[in-house]
N, C-alpha and C positions, 0 to 999 in steps of 0.2 A: 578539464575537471571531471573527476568521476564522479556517476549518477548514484546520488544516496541512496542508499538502502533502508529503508522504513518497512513495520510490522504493517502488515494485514492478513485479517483472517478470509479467506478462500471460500470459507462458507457463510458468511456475510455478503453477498451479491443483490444487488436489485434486480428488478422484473428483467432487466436489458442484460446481465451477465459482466453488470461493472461492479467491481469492490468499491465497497462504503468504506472509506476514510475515517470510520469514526469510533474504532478501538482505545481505550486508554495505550497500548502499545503503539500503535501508530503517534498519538497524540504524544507522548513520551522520547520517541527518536526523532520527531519533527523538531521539539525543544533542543533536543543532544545537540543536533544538527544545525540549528539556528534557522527552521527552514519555515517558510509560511506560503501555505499552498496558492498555487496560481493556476488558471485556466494554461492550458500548454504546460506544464511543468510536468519532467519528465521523473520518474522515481522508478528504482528496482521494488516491486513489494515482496515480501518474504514471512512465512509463517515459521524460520526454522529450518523445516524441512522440505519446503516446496520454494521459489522462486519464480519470478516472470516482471517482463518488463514493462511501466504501463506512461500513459498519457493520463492527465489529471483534468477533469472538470469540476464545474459545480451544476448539482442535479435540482434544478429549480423544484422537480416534482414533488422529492421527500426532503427540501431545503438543508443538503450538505453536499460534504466533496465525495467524489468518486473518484474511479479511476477505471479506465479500461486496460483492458489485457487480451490478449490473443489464448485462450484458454489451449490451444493445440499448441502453444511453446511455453507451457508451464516446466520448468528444468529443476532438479536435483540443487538445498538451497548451497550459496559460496558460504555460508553463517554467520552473515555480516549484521544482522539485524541485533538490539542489542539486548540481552536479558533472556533468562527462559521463557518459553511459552506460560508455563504456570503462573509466572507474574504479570500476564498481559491479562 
């Protein structure tokens, strides 16, 4: 099975350098996808134009999910994510 591809914004990061999961756009392709986040769930996230691959938790501190990323394998996006930016 291939690893969905869900909206996040890149500039959206907690203190730790992990994206906040809590875009209308993310919230949006998670629906498309049938998909309901889980500690360990692995996602592409994508703003469009940037990609990178992450691991999903939930961040007890500011009560939602996150997700890390390895910010030095940020890649050029496949444009799988779904919708323009403008509408996220």
């Amino acid at each position: 099975m291939d690893t969905p591809t869900v909206f996040a914004d890149f500039h959206n990061a907690d203190p730790r350098g992990r994206l906040r999961l809590n875009c209308r756009g993310t919230a949006e392709d998670l629906a498309r996808h049938r998909l309901e986040l889980s500690d360990g769930m692995r996602l592409v996230l994508s703003d469009d134009e940037l990609e990178a691959d992450g691991r999903v938790l939930f961040s007890a501190e500011e009560n939602l999910w996150v997700a890390e990323i390895d910010w030095d394998a940020i890649r050029p996006s496949g444009g799988e994510a779904a919708g323009p930016i403008a509408d996220r």
